[in-house]
C-alpha positions as CSV (number, residue, x, y, z in Angstrom):
1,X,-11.4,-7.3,-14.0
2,X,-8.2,-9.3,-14.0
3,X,-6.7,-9.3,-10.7
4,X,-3.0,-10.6,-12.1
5,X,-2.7,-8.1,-15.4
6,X,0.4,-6.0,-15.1
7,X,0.6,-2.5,-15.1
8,X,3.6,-1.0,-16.0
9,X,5.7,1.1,-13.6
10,X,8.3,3.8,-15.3
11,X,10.8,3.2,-17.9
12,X,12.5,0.6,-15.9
13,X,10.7,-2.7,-16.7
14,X,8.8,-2.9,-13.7
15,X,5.3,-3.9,-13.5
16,X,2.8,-4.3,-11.2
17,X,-0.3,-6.3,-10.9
18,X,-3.8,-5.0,-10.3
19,X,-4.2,-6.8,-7.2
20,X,-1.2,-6.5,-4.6
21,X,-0.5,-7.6,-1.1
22,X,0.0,-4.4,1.7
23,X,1.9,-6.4,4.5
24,X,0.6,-3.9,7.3
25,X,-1.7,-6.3,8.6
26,X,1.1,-9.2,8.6
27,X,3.4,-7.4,10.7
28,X,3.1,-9.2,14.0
29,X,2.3,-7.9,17.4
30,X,1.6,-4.8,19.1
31,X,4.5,-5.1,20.8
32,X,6.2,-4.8,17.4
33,X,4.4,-2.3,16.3
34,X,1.9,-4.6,14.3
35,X,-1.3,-3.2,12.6
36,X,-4.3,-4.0,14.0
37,X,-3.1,-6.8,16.9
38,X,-0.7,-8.6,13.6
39,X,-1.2,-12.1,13.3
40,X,1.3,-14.6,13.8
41,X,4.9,-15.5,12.0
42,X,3.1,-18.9,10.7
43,X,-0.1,-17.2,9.5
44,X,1.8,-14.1,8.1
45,X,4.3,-16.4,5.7
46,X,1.3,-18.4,4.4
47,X,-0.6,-15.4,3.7
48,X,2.5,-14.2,1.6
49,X,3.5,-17.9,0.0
50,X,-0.2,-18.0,-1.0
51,X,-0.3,-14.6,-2.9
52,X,2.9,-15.4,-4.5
53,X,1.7,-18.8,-5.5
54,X,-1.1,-17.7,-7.4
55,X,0.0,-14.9,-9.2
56,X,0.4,-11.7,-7.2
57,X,3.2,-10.2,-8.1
58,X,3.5,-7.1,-5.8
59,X,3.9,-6.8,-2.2
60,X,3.9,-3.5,-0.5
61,X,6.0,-3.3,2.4
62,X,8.2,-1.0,4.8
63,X,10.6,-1.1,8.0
64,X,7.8,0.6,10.0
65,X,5.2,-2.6,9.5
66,X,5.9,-4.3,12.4
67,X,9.8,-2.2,12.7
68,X,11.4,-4.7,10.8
69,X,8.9,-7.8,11.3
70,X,6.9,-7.3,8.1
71,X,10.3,-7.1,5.7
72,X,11.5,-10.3,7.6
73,X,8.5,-12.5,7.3
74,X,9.0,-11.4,3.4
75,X,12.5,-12.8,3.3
76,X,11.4,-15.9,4.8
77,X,8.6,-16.4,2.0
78,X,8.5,-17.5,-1.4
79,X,9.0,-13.9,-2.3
80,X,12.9,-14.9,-1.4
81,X,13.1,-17.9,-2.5
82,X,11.3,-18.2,-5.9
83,X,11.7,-16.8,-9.4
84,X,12.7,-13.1,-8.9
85,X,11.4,-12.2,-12.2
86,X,8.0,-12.5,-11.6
87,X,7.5,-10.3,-8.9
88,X,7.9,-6.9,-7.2
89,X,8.7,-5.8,-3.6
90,X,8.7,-2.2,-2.7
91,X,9.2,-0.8,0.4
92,X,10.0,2.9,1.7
93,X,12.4,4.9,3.5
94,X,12.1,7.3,5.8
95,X,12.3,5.7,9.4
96,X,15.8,3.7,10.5
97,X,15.4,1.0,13.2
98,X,17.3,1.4,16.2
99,X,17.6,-1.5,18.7
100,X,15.3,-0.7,21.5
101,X,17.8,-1.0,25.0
102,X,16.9,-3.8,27.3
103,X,14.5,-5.2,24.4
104,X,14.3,-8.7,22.7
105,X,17.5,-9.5,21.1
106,X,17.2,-11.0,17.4
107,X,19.0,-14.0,18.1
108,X,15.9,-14.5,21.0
109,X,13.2,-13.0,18.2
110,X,11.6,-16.0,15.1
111,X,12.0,-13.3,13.3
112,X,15.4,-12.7,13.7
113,X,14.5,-8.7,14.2
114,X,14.5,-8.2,17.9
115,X,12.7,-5.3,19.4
116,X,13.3,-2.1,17.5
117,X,12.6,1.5,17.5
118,X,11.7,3.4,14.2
119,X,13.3,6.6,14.0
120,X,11.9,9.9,11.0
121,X,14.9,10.5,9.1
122,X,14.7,11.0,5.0
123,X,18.8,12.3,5.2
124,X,20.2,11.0,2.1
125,X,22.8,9.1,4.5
126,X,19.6,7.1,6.0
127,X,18.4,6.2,2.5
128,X,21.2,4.4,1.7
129,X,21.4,2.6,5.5
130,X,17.5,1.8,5.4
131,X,17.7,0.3,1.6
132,X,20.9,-1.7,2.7
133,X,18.9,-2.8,6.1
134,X,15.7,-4.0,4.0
135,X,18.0,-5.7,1.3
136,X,19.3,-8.2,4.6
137,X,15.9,-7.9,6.3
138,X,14.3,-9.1,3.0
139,X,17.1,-11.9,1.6
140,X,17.0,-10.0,-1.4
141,X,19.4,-8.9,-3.7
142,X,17.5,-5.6,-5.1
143,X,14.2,-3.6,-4.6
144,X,11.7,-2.8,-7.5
145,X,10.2,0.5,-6.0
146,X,10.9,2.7,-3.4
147,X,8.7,5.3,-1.6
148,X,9.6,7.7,0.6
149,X,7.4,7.3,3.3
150,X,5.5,9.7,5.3
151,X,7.8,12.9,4.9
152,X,4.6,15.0,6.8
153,X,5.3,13.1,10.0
154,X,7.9,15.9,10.6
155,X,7.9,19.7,10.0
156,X,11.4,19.4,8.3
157,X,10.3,16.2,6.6
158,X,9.2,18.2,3.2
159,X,12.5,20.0,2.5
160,X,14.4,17.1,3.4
161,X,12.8,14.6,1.3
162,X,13.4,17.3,-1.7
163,X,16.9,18.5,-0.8
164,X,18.3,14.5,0.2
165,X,15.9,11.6,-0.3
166,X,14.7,12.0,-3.7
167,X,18.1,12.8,-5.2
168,X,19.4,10.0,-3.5
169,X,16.6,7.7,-4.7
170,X,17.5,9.1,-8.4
171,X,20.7,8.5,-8.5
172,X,20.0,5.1,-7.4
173,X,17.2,4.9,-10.1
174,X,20.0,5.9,-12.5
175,X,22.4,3.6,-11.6
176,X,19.9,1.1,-12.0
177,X,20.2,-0.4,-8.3
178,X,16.4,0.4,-8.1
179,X,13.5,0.0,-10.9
180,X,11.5,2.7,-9.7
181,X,10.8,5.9,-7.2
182,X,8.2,7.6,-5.4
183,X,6.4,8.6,-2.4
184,X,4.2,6.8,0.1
185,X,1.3,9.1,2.3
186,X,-1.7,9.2,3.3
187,X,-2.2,12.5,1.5
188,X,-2.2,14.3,-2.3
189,X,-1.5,17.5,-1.8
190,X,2.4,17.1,-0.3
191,X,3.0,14.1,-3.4
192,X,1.9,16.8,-6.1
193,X,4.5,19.0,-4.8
194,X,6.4,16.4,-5.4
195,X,5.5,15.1,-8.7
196,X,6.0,18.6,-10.2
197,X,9.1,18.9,-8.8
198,X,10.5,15.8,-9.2
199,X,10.6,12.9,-12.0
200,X,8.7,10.8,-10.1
201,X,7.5,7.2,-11.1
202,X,4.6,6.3,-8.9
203,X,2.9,7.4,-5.7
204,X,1.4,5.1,-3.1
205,X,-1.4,7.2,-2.0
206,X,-3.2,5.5,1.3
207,X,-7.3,6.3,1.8
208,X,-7.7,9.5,-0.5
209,X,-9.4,7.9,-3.2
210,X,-12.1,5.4,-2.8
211,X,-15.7,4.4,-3.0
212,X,-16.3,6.3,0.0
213,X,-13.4,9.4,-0.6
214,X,-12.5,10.4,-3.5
215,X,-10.6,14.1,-2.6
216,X,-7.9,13.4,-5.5
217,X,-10.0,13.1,-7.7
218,X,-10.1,16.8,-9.6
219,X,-6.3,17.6,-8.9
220,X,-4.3,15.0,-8.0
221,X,-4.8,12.6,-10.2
222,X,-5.2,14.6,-13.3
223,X,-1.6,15.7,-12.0
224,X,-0.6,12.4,-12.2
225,X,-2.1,11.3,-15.8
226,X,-0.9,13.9,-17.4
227,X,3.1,13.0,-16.0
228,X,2.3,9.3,-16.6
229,X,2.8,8.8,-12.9
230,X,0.9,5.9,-11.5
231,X,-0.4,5.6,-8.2
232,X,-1.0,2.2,-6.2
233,X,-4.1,2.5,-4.0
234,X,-3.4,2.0,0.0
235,X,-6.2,1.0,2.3
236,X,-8.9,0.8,-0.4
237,X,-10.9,-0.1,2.2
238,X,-10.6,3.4,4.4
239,X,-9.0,1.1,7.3
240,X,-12.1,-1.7,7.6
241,X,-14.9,0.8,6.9
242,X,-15.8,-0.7,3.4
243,X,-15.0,-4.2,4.5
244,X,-16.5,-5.1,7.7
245,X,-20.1,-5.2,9.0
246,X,-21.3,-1.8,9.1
247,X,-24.0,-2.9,12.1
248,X,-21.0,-3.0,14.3
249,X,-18.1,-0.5,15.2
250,X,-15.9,0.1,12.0
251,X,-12.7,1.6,11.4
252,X,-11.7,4.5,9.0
253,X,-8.0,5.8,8.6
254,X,-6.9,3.7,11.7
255,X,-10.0,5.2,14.4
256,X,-13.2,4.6,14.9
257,X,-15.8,5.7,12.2
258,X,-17.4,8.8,12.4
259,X,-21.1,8.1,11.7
260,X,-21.6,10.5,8.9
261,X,-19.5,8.3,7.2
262,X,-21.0,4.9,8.3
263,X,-24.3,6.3,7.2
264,X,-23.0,6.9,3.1
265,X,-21.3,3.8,3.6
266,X,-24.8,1.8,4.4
267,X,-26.3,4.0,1.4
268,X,-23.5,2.2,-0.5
269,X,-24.0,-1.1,0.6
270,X,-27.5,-0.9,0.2
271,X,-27.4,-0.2,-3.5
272,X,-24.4,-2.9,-3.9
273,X,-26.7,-5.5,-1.9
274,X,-29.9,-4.5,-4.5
275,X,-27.9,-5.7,-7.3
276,X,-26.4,-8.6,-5.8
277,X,-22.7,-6.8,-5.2
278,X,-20.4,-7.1,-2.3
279,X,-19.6,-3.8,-1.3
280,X,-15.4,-4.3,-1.4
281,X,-16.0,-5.9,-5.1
282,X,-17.3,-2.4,-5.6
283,X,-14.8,-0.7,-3.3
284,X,-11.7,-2.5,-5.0
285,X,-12.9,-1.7,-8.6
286,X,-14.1,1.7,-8.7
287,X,-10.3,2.4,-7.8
288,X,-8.9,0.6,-10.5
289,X,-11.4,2.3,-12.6
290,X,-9.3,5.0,-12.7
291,X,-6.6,5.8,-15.6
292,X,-4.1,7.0,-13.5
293,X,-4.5,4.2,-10.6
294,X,-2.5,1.2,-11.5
295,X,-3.1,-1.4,-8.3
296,X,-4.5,-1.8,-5.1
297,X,-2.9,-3.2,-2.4
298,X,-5.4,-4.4,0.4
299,X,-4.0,-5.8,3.7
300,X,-4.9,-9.3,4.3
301,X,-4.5,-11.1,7.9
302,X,-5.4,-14.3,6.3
303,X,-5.4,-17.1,3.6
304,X,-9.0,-16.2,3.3
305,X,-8.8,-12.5,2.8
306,X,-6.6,-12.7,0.4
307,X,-8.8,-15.2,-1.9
308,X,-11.4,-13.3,-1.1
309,X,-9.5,-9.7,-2.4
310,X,-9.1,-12.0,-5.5
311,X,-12.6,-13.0,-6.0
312,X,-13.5,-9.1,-5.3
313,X,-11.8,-7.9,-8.5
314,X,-12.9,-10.6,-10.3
315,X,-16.3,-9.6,-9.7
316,X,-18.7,-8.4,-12.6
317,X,-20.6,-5.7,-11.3
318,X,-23.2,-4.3,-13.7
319,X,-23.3,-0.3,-14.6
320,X,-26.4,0.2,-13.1
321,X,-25.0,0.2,-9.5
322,X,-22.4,2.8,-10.6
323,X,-25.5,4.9,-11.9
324,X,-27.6,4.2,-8.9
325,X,-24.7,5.9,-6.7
326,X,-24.3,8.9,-8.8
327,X,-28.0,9.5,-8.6
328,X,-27.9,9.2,-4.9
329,X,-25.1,11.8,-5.0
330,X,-22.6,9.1,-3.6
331,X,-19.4,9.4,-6.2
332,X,-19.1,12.2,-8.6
333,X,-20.7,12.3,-11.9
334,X,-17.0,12.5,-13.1
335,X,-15.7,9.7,-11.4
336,X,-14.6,6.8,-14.0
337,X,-16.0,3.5,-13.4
């Protein structure tokens, strides 16, 4: 597979490529509110000047990555400062960041951020505030996409996301400030409420279909097909699971594996291993397989990772192992690969 084709996004000229950057993982320290520990300013903006430099053109990000640090880091790469028309940011609304009393001030912050405090909000009010606060965060004059983020972290997040966010977000679409809309979860079932009730563009859908999960798969994205709404693949990976040594402790949506899980993922490996296969090659592709999926965007914490992501798509992985894991009862007979 080509990691750098493009993939078109809605009716508004964006595009995405195959391959994109999730800037979770670049989001700085714990104190922050950085994913797993963050890595540093330095190592985060080389990551991101790296990516752009050889051709990925999307990079997934939101104010609650690091509250602030991730969208920052961003506007101090070549995402800011090189040619705007070959790439696409999106980021997500749904938290504001409020300054967190007696914290570090942004004048005192690399950054520029300061210590920050993210608030659930999707009031129509907050979308405009949080767009305008990732415009300055990100020294960027527009966004490509925007997702409304995690509406289920809140029992009134559902009807407020219907009744305020997304007709804010499509009047924004219309007036052309943004290229596309959508939501951003780590469930299907809340999005394809949301897809049949609204003209939706594309969905980032974290951990619910991968090599190892694929619970989308008969509703879902059918749904999604069939409205010509894409979806970009979060944590293709399941949170390390697929990607790290499954001899030691692993990591699946943000805890500590269960082992029935570890155990199919072995079963995987072992087949991908047989033929020669690293087990994310397979992980990343059998995503993309899919008609209605139109990226992944795997976290990297490092100039490495993120070659290495490249290399994954890149490669050739025969049919066999697919068949080997349908016969073991692994993925679905239905599953495209």
């Amino acid at each position: 597979m080509d990691p750098f084709e493009k993939v078109k996004v809605g009716t508004n000229g964006v595009e995405v490529s195959r391959l994109g950057l999730g800037t979770a993982p670049l989001s700085g320290s714990m104190r922050s509110g950085g994913i797993f520990g963050g890595v540093s300013r330095s190592d985060a903006i080389a990551v991101m000047d790296r990516a752009f430099d050889i051709g990925i053109s999307h990079v997934d990000t939101a104010p609650f990555y690091g509250r602030g640090h991730a969208e920052a880091r961003i506007g101090d790469s070549r995402f800011a400062t090189g040619d705007r028309s070959g790439f696409v940011i999106s980021t997500k609304i749904g938290r504001v960041l409020e300054p967190v009393p007696g914290g570090v001030l942004p004048n005192d912050d690399p950054d520029g951020v300061g210590d920050l405090e993210a608030v659930n909000t999707w009031s129509r009010d907050d979308v405009h505030r949080s767009i305008e606060e990732s415009l300055r965060r990100l020294n960027l004059d527009r966004i490509d996409i925007v997702y409304v983020h995690d509406p289920d972290e809140e029992e009134f997040g559902e009807e407020q996301a219907n009744e305020e966010a997304f007709p804010a977000l499509i009047e924004l679409r219309e007036q052309g400030t943004i290229g596309a809309i959508g939501c951003g979860m780590n469930q299907w079932e809340m999005p394809l409420r949301f897809i049949q009730r609204f003209d939706l563009d594309i969905v980032l859908l974290a951990g619910r279909y991968t090599l190892l999960e694929q619970t989308s798969l008969d509703t879902f994205l059918p749904a999604c097909v069939e409205r010509n709404v894409k979806v970009s693949v979060g944590g293709p990976y399941n949170t390390g699971i697929l990607a790290r040594d499954l001899s030691e402790p692993v990591t699946y949506n943000y805890e500590v594996a269960p082992d029935d899980l570890v155990q199919k993922a072995r079963r995987l490996n072992a087949i991908c291993a047989s033929h020669g296969v690293d087990l994310k090659a397979a992980a990343l592709q059998f995503a993309l397989a899919h008609p209605a999926i139109a990226n992944v965007i795997p976290g990297a914490q490092s100039v490495g990772e993120l070659d290495q992501n490249v290399e994954m798509v890149r490669q050739p992985i025969p049919a066999s192992v697919w068949d080997e894991m349908r016969q073991a009862g692994l993925i679905p007979e239905h599953a495209p690969t």
